[in-house]
BAPA-740305 format. One record per residue (C-alpha): residue number from 1; residue in one letter; x, y, z. Coordinates in nm, 2 decimals, decimal comma. Layout:
BEGIN
NUM a X Y Z
...
END
This chain:
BEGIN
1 x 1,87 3,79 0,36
2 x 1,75 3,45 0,22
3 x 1,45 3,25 0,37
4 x 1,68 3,06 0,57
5 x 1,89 3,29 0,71
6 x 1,54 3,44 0,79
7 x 1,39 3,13 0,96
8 x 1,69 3,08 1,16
9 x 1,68 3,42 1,31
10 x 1,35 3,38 1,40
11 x 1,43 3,01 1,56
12 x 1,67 3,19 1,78
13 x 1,47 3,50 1,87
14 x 1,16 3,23 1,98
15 x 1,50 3,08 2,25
16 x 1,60 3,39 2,33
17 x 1,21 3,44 2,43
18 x 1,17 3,13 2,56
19 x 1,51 3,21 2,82
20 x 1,38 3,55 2,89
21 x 1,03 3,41 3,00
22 x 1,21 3,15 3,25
23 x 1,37 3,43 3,41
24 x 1,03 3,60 3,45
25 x 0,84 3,31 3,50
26 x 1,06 3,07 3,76
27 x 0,94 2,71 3,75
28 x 0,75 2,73 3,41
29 x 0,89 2,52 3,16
30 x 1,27 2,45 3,09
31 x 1,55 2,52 2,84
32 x 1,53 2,22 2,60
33 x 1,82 2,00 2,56
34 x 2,10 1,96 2,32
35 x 1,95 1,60 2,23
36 x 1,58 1,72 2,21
37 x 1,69 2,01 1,95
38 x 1,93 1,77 1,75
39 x 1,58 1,52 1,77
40 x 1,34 1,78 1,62
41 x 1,60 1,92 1,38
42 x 1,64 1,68 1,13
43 x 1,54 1,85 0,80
44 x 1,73 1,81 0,54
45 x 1,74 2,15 0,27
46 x 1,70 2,16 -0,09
47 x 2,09 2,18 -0,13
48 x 2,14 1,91 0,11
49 x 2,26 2,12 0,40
50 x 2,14 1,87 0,74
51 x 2,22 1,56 0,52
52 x 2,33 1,29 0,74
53 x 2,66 1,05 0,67
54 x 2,52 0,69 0,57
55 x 2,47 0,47 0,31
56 x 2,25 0,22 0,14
57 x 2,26 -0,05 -0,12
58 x 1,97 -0,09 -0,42
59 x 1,93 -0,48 -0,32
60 x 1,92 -0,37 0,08
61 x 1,60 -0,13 0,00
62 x 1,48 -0,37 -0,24
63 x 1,42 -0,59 0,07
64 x 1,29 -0,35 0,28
65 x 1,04 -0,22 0,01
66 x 0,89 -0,54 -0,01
67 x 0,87 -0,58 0,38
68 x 0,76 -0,22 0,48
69 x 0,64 -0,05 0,16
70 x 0,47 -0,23 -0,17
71 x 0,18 -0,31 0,08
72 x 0,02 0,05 -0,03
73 x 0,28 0,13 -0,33
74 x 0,30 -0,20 -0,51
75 x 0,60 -0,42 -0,58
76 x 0,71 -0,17 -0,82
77 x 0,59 0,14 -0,72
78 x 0,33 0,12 -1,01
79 x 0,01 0,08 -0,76
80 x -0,25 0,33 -0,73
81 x -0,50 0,16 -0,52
82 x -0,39 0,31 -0,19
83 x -0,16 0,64 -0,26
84 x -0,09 0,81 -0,65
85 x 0,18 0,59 -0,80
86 x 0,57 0,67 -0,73
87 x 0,71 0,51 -1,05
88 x 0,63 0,58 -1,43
89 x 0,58 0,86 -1,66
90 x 0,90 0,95 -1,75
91 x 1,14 0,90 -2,05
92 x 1,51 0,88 -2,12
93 x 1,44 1,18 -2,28
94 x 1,31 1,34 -1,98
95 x 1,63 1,29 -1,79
96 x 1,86 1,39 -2,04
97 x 1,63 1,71 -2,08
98 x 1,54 1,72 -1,71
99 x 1,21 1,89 -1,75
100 x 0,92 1,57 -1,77
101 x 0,78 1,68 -2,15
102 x 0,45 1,48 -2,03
103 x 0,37 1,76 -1,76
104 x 0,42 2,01 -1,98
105 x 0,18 1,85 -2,21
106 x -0,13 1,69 -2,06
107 x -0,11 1,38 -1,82
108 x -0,43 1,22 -1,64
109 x -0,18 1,06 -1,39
110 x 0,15 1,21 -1,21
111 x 0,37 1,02 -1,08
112 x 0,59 1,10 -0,78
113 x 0,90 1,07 -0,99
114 x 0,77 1,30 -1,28
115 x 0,71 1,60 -1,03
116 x 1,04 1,57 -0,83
117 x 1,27 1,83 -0,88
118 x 1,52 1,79 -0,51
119 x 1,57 1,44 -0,43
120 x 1,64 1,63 -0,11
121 x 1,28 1,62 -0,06
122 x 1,21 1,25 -0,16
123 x 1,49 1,16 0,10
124 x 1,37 1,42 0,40
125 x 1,01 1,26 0,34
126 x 1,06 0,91 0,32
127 x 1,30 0,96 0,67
128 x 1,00 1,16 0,83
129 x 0,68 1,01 0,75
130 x 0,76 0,65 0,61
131 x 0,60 0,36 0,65
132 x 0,35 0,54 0,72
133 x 0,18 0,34 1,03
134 x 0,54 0,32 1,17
135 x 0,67 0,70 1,08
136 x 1,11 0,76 1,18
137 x 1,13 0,39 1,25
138 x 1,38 0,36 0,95
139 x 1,77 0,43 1,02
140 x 1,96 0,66 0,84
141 x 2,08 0,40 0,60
142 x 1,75 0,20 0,54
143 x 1,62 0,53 0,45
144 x 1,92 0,56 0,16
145 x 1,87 0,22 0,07
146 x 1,45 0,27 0,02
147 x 1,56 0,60 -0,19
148 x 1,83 0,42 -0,37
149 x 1,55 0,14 -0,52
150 x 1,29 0,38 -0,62
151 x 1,55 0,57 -0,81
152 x 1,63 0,18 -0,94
153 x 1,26 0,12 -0,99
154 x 1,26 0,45 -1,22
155 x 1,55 0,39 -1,45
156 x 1,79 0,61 -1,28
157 x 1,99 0,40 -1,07
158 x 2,17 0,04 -1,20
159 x 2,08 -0,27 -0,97
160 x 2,45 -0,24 -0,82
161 x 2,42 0,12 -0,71
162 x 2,55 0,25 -0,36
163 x 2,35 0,60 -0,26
164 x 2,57 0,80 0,05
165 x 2,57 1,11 0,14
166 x 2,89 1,16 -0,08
167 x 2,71 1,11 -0,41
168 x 2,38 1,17 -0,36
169 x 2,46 1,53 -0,53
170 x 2,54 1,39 -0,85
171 x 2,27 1,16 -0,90
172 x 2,03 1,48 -0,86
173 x 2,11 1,55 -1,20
174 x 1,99 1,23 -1,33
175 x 1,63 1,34 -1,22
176 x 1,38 1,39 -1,49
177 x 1,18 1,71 -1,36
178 x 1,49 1,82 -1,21
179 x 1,47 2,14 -1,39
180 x 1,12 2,20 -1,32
181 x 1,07 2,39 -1,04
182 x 0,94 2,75 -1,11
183 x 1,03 2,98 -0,81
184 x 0,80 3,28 -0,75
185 x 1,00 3,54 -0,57
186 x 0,67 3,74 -0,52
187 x 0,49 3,48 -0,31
188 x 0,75 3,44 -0,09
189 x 0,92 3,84 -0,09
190 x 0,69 4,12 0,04
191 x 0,93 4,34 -0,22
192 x 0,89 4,10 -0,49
193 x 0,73 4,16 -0,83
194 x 0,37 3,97 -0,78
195 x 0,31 3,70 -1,01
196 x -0,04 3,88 -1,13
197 x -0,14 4,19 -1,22
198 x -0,52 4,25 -1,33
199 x -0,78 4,49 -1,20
200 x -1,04 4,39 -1,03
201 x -1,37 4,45 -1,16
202 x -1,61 4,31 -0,87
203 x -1,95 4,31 -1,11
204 x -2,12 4,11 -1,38
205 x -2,01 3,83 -1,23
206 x -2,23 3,59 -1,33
207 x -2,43 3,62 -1,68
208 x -2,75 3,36 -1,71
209 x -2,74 3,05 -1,47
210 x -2,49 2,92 -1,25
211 x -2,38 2,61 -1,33
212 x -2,14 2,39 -1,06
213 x -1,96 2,13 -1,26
214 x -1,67 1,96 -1,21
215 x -1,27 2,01 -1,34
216 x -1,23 1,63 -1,37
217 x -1,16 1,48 -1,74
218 x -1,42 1,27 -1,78
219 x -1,17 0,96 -1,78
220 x -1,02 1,05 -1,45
221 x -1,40 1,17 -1,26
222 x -1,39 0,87 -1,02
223 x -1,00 0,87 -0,90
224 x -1,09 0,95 -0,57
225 x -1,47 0,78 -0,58
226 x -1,79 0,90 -0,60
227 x -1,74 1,26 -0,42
228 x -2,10 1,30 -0,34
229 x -2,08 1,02 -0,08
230 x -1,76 1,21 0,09
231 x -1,97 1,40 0,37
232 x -1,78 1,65 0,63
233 x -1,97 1,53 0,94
234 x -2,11 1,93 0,99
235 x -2,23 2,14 0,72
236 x -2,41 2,00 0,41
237 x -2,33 1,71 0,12
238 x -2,06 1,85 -0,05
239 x -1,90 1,70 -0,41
240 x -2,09 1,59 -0,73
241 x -2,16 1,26 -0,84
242 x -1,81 1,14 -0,98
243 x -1,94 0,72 -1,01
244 x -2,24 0,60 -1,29
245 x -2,48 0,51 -1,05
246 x -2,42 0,65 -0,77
247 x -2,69 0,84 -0,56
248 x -2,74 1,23 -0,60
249 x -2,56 1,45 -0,38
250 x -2,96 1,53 -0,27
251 x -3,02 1,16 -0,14
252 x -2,69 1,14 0,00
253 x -2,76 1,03 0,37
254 x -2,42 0,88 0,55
255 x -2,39 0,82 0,90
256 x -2,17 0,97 1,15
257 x -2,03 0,60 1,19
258 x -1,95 0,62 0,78
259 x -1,81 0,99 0,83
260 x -1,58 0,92 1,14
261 x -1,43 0,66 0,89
262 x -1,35 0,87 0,60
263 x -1,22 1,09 0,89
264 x -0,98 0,84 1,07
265 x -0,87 0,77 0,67
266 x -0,94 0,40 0,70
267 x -1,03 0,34 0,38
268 x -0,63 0,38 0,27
269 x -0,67 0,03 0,38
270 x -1,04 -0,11 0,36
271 x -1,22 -0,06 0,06
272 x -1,57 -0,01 0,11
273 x -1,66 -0,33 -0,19
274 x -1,32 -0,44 -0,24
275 x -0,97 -0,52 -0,07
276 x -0,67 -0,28 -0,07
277 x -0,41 -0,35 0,20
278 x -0,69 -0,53 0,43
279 x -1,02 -0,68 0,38
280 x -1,34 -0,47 0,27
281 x -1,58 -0,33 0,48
282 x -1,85 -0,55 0,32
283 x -1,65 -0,88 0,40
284 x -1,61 -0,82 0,76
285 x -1,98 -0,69 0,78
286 x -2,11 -1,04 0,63
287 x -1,83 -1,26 0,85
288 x -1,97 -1,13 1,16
289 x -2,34 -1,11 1,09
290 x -2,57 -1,22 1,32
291 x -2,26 -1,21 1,60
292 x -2,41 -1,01 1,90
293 x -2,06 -1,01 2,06
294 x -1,86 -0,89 1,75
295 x -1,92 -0,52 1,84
296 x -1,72 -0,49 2,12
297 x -1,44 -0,76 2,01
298 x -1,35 -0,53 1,66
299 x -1,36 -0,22 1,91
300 x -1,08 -0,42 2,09
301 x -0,92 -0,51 1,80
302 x -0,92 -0,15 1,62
303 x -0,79 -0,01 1,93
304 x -0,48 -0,24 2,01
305 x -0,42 -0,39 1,65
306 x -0,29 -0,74 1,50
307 x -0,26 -0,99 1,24
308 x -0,40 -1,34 1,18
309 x -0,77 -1,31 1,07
310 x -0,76 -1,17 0,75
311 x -0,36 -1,24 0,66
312 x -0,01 -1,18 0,75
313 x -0,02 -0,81 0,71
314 x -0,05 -0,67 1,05
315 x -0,30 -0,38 1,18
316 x -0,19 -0,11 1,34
317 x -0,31 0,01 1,63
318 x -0,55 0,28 1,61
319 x -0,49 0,40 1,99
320 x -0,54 0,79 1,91
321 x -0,92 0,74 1,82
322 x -1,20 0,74 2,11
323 x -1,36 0,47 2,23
324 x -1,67 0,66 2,12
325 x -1,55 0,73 1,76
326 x -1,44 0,36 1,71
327 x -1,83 0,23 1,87
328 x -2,02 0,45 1,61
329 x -1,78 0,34 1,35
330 x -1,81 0,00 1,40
331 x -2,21 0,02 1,45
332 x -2,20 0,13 1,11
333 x -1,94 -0,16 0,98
334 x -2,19 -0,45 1,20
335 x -2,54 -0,24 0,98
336 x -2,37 -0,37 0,67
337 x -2,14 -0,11 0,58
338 x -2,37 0,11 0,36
END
């Protein structure tokens, strides 16, 4: 029995449950109904089984990417600032092989398209989770259109392409990494062959000192900052210094205020320093210094959202934080951000 057939037995044992406990339990809870099941079951499989009918043009995504997307990707998917780039990486030689040699290899930087091996999965994601402050706002065909372009953006697709449901199977095999998935049966198969075999020894385990250091190249250390400043808000300063200059893990002393925003993720839109989608931390700090009243105004304004102050793109609203949360973080913001 595959692993579908397997999680669609269990799917119907959970409503046969769920029917049996009604009967036992009158008044708790109700069958759900045909349009709440077809809502939530929307996946779409590796060989495209849940795929809906639509359609979308490379000029029609094009437009939307610019509207909805290169905000955080960049106008050509190349941008790194805000999420790991989508576009670049691959050759022509990668396609016709379809296995992305520079994976193989070494690479400081992958790409979205140089790991993709189902464009099922680029297609289910973008329809799930895209944009991501407005997640299953786009239709069925925006969503072919937006996959349609970043295919165009990668070489794969010419500027006059149409991506339906009807094709979309064919244009898998222009994928570069489209051969490089590596199934292992015994992660997934209780009566699989494991994919290790050693025996475990359990002493000697460390010989002289124990040194922690860090897996980074030493060109690619600060990708994701200076990891001694990225504090859980329990437990102790974890990460090593990743930044020249940075404080010691040791001296590192954040705030709940700076923790709650690493937490809330708003720095995939405020630098600390710099801009990335939005202004920096810093800026906002020094245009509302010395404000007494700009506390509880940027509390407002976290909580319901907007446009106008800093530019046309708009802020979402951050309406799943606590007012509690968004007071310490801003407390933090108004003491200068540090």
């Amino acid at each position: 029995m595959s692993i579908w057939a397997r999680l669609a037995a269990a799917c119907l044992m959970l409503l046969a449950g769920a029917v049996a406990a009604q009967d036992r339990y009158p008044g708790i809870g109700r069958a759900a109904t045909p349009a709440e099941i077809a809502a939530w079951d929307i996946d779409v499989r590796a060989d495209f089984t849940g795929l809906p009918k639509g359609q979308g043009t490379v000029s029609q995504g094009q437009e939307l990417w610019e509207k909805k997307c290169a905000s955080c990707h960049g106008y050509f998917g190349e941008s790194n600032e805000v999420f790991p780039p989508i576009i670049g990486g691959t050759t022509a030689d990668d396609v016709k092989r379809g296995r992305v040699r520079s994976l193989i290899e070494s690479s400081d930087q992958r790409t979205t398209l140089m790991k993709l091996s189902h464009l099922s999965t680029l297609w289910d994601y973008i329809r799930r989770a895209m944009p991501w402050n407005e997640p299953k706002s786009l239709t069925v065909d925006e969503v072919y259109a937006v996959t349609a372009y970043i295919l165009n953006m990668g070489d794969l697709l010419p500027g006059d392409f149409t991506l339906n449901d009807q094709n979309i199977r064919e244009v898998q095999k222009r994928l570069p990494n489209r051969d490089g998935l590596r199934p292992f049966p015994g992660l997934s198969d209780v009566r699989g062959k494991p994919d290790v075999r050693n025996t475990p020894c359990m002493k000697d385990c460390v010989k002289g000192e124990l040194k922690i250091v860090s897996s980074y190249p030493e060109n690619a250390k600060d990708t994701h900052g200076n990891l001694a400043d990225q504090n859980r808000l329990v437990g102790p300063v974890r990460g090593v210094v990743t930044v020249a200059g940075a404080a010691k893990a040791g001296e590192v002393s954040a705030s709940v205020g700076a923790a709650l925003v690493r937490k809330n993720g708003c720095q995939l839109c405020h630098g600390i320093t710099s801009r990335v989608v939005g202004p920096s931390f810093r800026e906002i700090a020094q245009r509302y210094a010395g404000d007494v009243g700009a506390g509880a105004r940027l509390v407002t304004k976290v909580k319901t959202g907007g446009s106008g102050n800093w530019g046309n793109v708009a802020m979402p609203p951050q309406s799943s934080i606590a007012d509690g949360d968004i007071q310490s973080m801003m407390l933090w913001l108004l003491n200068g951000a540090r």
